[in-house]
PyMOL Python script that loads the backbone (N, CA, C, O; Angstrom):
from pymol import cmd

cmd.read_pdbstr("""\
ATOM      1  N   UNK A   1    -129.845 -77.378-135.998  1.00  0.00           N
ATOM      2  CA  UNK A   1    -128.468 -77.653-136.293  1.00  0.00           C
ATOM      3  C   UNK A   1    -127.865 -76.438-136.990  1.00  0.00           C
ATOM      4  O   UNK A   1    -128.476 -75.674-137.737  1.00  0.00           O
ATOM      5  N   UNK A   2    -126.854 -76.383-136.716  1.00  0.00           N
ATOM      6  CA  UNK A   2    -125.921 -75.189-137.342  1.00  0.00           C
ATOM      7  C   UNK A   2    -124.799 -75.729-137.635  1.00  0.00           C
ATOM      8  O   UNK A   2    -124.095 -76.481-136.962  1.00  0.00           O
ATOM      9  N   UNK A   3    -124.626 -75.221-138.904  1.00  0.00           N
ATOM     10  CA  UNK A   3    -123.297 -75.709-139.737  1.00  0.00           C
ATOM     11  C   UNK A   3    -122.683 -74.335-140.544  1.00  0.00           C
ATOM     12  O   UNK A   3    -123.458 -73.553-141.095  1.00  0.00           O
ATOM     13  N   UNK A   4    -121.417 -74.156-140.550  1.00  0.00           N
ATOM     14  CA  UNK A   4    -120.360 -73.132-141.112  1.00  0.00           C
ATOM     15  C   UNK A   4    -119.622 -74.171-142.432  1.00  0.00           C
ATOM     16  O   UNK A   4    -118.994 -75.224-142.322  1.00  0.00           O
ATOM     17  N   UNK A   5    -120.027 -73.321-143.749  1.00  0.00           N
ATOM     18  CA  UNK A   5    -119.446 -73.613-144.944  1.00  0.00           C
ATOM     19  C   UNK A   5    -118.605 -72.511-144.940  1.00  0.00           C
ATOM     20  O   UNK A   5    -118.964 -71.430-144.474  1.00  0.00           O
ATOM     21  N   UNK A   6    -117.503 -72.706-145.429  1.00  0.00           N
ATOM     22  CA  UNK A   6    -116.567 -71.817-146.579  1.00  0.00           C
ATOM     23  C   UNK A   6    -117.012 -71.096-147.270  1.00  0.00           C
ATOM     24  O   UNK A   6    -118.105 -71.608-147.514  1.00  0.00           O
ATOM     25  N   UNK A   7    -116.919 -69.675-148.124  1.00  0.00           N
ATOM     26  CA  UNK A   7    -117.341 -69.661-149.455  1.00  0.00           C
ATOM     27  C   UNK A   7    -117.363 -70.373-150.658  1.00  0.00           C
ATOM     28  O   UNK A   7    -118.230 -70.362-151.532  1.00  0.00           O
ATOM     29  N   UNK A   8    -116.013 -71.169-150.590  1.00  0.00           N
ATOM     30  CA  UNK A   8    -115.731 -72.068-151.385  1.00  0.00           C
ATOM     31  C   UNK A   8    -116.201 -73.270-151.582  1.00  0.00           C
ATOM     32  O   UNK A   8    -115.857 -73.979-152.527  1.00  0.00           O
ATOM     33  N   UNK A   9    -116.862 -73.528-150.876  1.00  0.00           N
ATOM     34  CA  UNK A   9    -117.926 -74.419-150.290  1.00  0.00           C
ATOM     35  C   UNK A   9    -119.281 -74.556-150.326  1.00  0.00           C
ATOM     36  O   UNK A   9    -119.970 -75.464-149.861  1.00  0.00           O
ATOM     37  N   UNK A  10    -119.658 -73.407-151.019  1.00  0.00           N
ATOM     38  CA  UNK A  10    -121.233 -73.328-150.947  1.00  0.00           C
ATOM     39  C   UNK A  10    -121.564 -72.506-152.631  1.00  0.00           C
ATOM     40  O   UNK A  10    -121.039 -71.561-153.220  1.00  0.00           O
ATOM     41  N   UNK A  11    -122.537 -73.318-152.901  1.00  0.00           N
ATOM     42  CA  UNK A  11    -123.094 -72.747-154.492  1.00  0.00           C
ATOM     43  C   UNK A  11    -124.388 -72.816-153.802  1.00  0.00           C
ATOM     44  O   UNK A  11    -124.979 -73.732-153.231  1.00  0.00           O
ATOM     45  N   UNK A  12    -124.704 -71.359-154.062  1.00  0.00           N
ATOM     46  CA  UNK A  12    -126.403 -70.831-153.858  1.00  0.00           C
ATOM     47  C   UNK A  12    -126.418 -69.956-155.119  1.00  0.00           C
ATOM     48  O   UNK A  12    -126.115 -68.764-155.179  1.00  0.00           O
ATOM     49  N   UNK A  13    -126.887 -70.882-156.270  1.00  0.00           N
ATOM     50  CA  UNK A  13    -127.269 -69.646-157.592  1.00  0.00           C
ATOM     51  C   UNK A  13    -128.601 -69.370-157.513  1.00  0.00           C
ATOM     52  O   UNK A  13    -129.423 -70.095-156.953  1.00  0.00           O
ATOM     53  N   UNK A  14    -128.805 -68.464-157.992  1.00  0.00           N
ATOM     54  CA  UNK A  14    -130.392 -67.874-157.964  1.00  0.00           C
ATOM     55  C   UNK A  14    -130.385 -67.983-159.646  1.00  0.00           C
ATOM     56  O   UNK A  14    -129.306 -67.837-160.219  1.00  0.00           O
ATOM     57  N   UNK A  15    -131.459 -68.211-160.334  1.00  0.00           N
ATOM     58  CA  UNK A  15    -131.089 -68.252-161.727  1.00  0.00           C
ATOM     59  C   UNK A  15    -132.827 -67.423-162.016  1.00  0.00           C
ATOM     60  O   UNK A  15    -133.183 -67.003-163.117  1.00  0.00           O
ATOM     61  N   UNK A  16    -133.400 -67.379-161.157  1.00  0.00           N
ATOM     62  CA  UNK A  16    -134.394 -66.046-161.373  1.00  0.00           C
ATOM     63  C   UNK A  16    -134.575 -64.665-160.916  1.00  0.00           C
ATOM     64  O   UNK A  16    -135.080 -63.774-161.599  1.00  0.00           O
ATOM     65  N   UNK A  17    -133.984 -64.496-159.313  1.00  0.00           N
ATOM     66  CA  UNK A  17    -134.239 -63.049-159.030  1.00  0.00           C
ATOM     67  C   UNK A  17    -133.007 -62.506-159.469  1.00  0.00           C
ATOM     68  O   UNK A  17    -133.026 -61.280-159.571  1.00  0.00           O
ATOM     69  N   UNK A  18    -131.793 -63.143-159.798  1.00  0.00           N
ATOM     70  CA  UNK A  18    -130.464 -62.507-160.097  1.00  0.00           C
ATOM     71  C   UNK A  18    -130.158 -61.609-158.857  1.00  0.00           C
ATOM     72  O   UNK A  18    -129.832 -60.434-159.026  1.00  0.00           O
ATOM     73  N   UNK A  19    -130.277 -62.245-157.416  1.00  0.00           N
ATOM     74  CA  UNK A  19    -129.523 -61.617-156.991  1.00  0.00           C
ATOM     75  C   UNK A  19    -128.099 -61.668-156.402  1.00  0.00           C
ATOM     76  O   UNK A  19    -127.546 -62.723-156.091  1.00  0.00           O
ATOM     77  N   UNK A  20    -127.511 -60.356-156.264  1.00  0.00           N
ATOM     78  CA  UNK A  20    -125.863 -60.447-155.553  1.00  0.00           C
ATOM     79  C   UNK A  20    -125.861 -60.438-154.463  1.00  0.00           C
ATOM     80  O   UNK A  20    -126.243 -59.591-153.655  1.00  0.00           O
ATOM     81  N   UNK A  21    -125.357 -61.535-154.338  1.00  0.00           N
ATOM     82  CA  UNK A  21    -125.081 -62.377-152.939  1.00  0.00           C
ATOM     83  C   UNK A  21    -123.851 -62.079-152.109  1.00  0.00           C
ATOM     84  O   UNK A  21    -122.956 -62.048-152.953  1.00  0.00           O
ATOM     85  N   UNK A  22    -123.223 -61.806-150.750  1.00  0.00           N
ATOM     86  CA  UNK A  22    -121.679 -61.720-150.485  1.00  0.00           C
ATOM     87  C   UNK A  22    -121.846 -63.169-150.034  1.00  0.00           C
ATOM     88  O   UNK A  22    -122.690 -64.055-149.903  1.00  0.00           O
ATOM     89  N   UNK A  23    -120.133 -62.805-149.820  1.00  0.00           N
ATOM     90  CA  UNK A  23    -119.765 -64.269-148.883  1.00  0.00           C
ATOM     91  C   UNK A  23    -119.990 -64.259-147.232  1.00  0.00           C
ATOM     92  O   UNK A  23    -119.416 -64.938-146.380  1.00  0.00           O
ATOM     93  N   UNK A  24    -120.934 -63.340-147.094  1.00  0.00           N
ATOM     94  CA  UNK A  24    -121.772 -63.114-145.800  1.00  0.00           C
ATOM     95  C   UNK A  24    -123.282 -63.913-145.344  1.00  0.00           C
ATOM     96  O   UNK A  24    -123.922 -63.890-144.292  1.00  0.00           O
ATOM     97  N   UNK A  25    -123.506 -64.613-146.657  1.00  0.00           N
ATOM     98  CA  UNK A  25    -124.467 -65.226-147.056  1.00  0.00           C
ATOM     99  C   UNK A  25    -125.106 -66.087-145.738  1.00  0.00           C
ATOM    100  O   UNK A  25    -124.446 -66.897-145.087  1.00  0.00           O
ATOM    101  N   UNK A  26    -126.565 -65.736-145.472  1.00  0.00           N
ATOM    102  CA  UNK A  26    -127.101 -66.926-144.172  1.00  0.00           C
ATOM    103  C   UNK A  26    -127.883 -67.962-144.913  1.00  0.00           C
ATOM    104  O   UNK A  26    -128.222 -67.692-146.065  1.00  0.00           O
ATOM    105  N   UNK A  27    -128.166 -68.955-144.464  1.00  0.00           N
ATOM    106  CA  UNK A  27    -128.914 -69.867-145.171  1.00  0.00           C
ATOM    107  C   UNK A  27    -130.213 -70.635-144.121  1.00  0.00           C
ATOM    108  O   UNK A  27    -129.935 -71.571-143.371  1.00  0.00           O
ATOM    109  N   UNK A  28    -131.202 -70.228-144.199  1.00  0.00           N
ATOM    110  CA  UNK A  28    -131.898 -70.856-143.116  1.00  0.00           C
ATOM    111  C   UNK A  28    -132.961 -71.974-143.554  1.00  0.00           C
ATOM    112  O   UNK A  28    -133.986 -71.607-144.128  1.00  0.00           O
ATOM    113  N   UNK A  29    -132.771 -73.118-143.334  1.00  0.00           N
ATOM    114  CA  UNK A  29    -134.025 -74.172-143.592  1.00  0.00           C
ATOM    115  C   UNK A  29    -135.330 -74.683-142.676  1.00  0.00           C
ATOM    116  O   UNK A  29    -134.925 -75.358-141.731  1.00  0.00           O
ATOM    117  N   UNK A  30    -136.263 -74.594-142.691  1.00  0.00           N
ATOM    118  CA  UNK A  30    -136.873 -74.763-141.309  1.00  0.00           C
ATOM    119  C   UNK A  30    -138.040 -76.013-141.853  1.00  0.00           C
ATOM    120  O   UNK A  30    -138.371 -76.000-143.039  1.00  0.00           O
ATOM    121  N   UNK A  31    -138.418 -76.702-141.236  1.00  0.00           N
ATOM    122  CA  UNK A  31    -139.071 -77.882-141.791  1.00  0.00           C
ATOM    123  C   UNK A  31    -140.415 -78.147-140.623  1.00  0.00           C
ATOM    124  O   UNK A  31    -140.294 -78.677-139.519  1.00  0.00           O
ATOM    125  N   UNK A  32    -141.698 -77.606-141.240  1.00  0.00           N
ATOM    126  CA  UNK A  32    -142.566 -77.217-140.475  1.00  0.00           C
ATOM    127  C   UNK A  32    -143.874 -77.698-140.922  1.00  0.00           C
ATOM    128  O   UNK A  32    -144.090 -77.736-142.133  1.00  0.00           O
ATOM    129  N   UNK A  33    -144.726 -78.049-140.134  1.00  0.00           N
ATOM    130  CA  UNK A  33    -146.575 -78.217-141.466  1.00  0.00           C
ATOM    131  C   UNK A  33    -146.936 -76.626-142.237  1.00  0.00           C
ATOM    132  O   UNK A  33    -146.603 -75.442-142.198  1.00  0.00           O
ATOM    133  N   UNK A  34    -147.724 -77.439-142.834  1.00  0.00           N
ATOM    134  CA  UNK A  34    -148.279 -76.524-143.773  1.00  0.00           C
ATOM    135  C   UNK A  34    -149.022 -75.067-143.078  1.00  0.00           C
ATOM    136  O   UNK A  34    -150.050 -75.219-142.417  1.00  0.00           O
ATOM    137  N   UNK A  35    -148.496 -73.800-143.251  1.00  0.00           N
ATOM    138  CA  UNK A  35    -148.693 -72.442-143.127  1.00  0.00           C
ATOM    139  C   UNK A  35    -149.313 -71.512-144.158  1.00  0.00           C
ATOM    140  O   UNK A  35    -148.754 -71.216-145.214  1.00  0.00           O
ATOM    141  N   UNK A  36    -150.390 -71.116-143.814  1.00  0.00           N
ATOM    142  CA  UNK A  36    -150.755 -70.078-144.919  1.00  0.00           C
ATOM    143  C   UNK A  36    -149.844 -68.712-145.167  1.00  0.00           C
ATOM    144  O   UNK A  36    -149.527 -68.007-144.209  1.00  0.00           O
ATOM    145  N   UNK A  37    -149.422 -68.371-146.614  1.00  0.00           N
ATOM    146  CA  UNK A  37    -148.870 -67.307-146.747  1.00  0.00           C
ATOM    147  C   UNK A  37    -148.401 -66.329-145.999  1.00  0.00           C
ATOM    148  O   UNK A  37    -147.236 -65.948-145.889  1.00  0.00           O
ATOM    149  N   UNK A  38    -149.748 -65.781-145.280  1.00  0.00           N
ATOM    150  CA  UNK A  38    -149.335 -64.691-144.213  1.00  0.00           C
ATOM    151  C   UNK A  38    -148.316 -65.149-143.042  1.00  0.00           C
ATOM    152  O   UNK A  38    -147.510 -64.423-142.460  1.00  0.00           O
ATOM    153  N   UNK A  39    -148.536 -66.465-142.849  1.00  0.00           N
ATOM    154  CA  UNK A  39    -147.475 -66.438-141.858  1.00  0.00           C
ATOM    155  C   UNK A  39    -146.286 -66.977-142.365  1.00  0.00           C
ATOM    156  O   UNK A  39    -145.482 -67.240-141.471  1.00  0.00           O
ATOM    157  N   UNK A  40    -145.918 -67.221-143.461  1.00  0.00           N
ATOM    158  CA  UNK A  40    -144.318 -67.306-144.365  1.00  0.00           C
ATOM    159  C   UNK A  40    -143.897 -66.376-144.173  1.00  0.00           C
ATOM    160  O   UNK A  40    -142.861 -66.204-143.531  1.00  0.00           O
ATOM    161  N   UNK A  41    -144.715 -65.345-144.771  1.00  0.00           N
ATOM    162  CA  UNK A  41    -144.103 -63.837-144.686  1.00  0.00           C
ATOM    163  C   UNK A  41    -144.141 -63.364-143.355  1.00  0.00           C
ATOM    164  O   UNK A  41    -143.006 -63.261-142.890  1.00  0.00           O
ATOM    165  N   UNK A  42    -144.798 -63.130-142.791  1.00  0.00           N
ATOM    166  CA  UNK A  42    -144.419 -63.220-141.312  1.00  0.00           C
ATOM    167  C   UNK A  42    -143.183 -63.189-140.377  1.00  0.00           C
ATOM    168  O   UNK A  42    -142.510 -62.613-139.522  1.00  0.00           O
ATOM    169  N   UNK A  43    -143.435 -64.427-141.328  1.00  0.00           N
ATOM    170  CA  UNK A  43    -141.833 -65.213-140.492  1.00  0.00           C
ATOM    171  C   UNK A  43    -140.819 -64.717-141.449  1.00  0.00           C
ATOM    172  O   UNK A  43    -139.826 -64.531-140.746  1.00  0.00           O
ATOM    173  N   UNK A  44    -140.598 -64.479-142.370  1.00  0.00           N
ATOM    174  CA  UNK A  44    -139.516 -64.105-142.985  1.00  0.00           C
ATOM    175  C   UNK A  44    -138.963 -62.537-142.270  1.00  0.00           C
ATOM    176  O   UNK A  44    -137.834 -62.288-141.847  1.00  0.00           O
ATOM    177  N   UNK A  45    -140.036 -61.726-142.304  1.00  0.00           N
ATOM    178  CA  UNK A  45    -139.615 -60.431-141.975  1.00  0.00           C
ATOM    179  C   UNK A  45    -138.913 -60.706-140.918  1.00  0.00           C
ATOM    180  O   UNK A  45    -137.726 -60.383-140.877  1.00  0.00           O
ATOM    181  N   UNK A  46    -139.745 -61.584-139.505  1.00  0.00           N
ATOM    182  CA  UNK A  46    -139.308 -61.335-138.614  1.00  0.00           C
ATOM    183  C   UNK A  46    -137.928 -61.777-138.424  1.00  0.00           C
ATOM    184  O   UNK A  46    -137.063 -61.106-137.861  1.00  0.00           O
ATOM    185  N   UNK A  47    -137.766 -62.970-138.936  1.00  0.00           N
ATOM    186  CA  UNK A  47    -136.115 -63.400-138.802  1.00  0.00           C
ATOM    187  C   UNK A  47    -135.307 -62.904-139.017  1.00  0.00           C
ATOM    188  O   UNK A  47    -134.350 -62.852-138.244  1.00  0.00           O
ATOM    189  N   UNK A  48    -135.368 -61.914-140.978  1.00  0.00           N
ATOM    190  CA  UNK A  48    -134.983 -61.135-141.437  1.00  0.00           C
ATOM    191  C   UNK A  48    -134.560 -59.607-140.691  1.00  0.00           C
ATOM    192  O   UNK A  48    -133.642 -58.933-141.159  1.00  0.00           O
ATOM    193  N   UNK A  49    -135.480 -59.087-139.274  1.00  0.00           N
ATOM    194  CA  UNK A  49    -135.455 -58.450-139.021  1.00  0.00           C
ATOM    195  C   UNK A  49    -134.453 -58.136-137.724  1.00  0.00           C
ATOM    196  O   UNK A  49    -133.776 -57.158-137.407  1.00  0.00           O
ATOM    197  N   UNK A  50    -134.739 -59.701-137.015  1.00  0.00           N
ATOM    198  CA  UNK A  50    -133.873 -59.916-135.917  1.00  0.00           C
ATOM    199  C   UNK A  50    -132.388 -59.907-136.529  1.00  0.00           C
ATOM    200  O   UNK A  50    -131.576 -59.038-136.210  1.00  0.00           O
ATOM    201  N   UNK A  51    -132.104 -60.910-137.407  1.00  0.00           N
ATOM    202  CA  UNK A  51    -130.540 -60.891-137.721  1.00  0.00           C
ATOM    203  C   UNK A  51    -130.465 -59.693-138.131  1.00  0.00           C
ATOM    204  O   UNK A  51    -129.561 -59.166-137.482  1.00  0.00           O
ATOM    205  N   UNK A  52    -131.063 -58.704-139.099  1.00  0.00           N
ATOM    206  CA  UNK A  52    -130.562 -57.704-139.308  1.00  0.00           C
ATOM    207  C   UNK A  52    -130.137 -56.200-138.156  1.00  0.00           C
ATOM    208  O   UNK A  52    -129.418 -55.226-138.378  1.00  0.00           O
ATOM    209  N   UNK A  53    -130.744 -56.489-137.232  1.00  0.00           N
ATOM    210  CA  UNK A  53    -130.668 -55.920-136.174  1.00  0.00           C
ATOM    211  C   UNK A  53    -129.099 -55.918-135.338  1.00  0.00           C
ATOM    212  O   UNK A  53    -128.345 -54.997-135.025  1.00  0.00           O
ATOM    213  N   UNK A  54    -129.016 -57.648-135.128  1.00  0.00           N
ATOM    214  CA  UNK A  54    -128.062 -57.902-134.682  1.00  0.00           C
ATOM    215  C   UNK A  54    -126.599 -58.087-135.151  1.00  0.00           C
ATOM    216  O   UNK A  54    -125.634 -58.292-134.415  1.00  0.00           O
ATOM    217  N   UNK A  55    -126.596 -57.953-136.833  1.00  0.00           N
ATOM    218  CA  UNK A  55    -125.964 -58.773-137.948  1.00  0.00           C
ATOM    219  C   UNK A  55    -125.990 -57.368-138.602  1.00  0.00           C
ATOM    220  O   UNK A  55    -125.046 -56.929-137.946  1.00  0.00           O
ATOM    221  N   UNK A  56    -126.247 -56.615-139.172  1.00  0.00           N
ATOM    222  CA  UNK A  56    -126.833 -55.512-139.793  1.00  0.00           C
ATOM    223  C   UNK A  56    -126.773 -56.051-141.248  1.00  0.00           C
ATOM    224  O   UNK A  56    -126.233 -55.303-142.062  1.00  0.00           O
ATOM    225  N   UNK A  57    -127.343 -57.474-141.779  1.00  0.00           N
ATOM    226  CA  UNK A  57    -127.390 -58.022-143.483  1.00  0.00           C
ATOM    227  C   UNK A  57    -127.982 -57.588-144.060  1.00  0.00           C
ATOM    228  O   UNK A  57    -129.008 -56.981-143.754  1.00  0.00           O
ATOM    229  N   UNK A  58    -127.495 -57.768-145.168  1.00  0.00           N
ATOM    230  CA  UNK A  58    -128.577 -57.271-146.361  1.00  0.00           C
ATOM    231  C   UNK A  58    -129.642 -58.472-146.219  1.00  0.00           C
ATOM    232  O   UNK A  58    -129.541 -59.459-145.491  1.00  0.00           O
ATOM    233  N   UNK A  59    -130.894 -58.073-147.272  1.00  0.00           N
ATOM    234  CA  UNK A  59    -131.591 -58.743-147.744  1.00  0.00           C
ATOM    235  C   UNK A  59    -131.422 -59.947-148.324  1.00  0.00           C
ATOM    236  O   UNK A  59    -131.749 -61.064-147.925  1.00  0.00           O
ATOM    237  N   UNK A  60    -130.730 -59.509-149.573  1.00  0.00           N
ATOM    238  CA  UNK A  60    -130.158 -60.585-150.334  1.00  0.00           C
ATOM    239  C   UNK A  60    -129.260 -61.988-149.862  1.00  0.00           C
ATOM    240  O   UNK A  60    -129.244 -63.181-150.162  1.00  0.00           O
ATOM    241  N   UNK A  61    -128.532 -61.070-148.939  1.00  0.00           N
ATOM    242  CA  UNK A  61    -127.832 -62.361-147.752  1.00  0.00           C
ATOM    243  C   UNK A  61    -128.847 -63.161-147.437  1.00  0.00           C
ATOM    244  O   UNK A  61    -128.904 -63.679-148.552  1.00  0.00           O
ATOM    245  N   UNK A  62    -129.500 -63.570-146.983  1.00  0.00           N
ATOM    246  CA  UNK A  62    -130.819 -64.329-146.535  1.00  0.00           C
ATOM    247  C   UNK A  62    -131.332 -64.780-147.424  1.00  0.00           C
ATOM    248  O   UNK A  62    -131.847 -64.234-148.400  1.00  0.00           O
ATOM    249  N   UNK A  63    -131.187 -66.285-147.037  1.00  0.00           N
ATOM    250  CA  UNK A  63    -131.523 -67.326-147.987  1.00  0.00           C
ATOM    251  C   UNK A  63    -132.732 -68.168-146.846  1.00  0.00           C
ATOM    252  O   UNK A  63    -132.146 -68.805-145.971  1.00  0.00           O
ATOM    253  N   UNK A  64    -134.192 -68.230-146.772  1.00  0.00           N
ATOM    254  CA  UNK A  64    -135.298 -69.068-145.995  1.00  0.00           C
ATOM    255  C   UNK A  64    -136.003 -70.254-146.389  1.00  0.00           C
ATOM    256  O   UNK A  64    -137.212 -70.356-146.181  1.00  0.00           O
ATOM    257  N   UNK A  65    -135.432 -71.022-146.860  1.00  0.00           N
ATOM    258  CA  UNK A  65    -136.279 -72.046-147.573  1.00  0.00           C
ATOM    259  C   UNK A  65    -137.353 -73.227-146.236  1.00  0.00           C
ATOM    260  O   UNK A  65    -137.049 -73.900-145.251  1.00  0.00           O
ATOM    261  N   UNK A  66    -138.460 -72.955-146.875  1.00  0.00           N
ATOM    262  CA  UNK A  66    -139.367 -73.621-145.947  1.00  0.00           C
ATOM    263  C   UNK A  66    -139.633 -75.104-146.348  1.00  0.00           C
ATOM    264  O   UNK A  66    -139.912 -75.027-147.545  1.00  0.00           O
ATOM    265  N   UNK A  67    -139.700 -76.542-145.939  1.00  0.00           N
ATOM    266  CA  UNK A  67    -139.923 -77.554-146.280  1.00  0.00           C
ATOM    267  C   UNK A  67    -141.129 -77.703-145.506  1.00  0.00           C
ATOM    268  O   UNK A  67    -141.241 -77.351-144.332  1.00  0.00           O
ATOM    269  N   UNK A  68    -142.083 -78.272-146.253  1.00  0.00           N
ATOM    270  CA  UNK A  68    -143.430 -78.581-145.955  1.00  0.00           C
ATOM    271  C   UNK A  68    -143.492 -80.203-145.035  1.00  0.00           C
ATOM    272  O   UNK A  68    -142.803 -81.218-145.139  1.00  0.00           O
ATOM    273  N   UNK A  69    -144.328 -79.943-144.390  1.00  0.00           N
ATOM    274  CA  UNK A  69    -144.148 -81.312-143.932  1.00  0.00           C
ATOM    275  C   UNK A  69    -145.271 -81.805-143.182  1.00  0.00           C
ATOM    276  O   UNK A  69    -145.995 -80.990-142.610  1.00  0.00           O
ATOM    277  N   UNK A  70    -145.495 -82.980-143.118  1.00  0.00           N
ATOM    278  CA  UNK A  70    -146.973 -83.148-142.159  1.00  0.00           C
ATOM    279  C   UNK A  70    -147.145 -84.381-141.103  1.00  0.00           C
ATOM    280  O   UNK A  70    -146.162 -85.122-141.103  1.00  0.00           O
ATOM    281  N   UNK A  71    -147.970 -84.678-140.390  1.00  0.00           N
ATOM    282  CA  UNK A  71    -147.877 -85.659-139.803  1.00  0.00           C
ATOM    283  C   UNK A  71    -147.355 -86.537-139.933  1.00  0.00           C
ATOM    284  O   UNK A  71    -146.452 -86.689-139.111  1.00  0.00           O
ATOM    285  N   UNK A  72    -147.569 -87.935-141.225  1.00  0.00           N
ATOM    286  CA  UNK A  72    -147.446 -88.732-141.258  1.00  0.00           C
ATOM    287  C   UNK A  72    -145.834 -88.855-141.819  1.00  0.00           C
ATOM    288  O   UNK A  72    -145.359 -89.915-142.227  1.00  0.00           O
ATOM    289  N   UNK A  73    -145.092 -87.567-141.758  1.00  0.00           N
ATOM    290  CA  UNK A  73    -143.992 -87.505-142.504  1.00  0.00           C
ATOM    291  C   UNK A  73    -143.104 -88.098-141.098  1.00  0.00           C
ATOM    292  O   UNK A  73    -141.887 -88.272-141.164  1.00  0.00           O
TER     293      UNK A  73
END
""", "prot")
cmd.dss("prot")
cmd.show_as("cartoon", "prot")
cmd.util.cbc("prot")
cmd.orient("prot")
């Protein structure tokens, strides 16, 4: 699913890495079983790498939050 917020519309605070965010901001959620590390990161670069390719974003724009999830879910 894909959904378009406003800026005005969206609060993404970071209250540990402090980072600056634009109002270019992507937000990606993906809801998957359980992955060992290497392939989080993995996957981050690579997504990270495609939009940036196509998108030319910063880092910081990119927001990946992974939800764990398993069979019986």
């Amino acid at each position: 699913m894909v959904s378009n917020y406003e800026p005005y519309e969206r609060v993404l605070e970071d209250t540990v890495l402090r980072l600056m965010r634009t109002d270019d901001v992507i937000v990606i959620q993906v809801i998957s079983k359980k992955r060992p590390e290497e392939a989080k990161v993995a996957f981050y670069k690579s997504v990270f790498n495609n939009l940036n390719a196509k998108l030319n974003i910063r880092e910081e724009d990119l927001l990946i939050s992974i939800v764990e999830n398993t069979s019986v879910d």
